[in-house]
C-alpha positions as CSV (number, residue, x, y, z in Angstrom):
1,X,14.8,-6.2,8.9
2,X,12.6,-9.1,10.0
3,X,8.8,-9.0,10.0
4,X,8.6,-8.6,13.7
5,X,11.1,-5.8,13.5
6,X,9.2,-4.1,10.8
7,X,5.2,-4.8,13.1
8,X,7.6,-3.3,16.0
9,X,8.1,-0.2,14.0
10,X,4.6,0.8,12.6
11,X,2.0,1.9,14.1
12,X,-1.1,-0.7,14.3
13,X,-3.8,1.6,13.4
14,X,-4.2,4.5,12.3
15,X,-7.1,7.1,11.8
16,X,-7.4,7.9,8.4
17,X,-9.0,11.6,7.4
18,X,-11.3,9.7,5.3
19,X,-12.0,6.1,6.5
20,X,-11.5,6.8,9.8
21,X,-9.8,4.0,11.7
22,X,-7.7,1.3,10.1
23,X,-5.7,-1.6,11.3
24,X,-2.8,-2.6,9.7
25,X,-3.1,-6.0,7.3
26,X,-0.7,-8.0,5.8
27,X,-2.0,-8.7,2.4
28,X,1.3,-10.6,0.7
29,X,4.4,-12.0,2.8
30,X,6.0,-14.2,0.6
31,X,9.5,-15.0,-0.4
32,X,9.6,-13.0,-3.1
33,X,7.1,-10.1,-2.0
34,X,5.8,-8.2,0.7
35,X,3.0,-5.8,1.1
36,X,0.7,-4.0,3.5
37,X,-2.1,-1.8,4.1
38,X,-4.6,-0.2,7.0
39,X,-8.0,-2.0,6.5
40,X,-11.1,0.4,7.4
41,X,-14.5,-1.0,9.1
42,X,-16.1,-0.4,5.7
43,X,-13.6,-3.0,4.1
44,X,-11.5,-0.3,2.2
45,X,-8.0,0.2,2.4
46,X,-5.2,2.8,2.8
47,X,-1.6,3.4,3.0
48,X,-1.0,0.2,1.1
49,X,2.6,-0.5,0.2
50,X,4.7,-3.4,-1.7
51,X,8.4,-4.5,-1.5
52,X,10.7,-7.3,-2.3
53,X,12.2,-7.0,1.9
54,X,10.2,-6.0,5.3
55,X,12.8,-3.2,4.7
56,X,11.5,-1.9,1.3
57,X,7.8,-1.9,2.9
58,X,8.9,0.1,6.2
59,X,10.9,3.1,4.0
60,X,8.1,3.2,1.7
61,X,5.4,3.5,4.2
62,X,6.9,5.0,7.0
63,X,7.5,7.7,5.0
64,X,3.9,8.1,3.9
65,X,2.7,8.0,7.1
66,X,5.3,10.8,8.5
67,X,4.6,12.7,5.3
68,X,0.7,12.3,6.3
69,X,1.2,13.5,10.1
70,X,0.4,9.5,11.1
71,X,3.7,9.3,12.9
């Protein structure tokens, strides 16, 4: 999966129970490592995710964001 395939998948914000609102950051996109989370107004962050593929990331946080009624 390529990282356009993976930003074409997931939702670019979410609204958190807690934080409210949150857009989707890329915090790591190396070679080696990926990683991502939903940054809130108040600068905290949620939903963050690591993985050695765009693949990894989308199982891993797809699945937390079905399991938390996001998607």
């Amino acid at each position: 999966m390529t990282k356009r395939d993976f930003l074409s998948k997931i939702p670019d914000f979410i609204n958190h129970k807690t934080w409210g609102y949150g857009e989707l950051e890329i915090i790591v996109d190396t070679k080696e490592q990926k990683g991502v989370c939903y940054r809130h107004k108040d600068k905290t962050a949620s939903c963050g995710t690591y993985g050695s593929n765009w693949n990894e990331v989308f199982e891993s946080l797809n699945k937390h964001l079905c399991e938390e009624g996001y998607v």
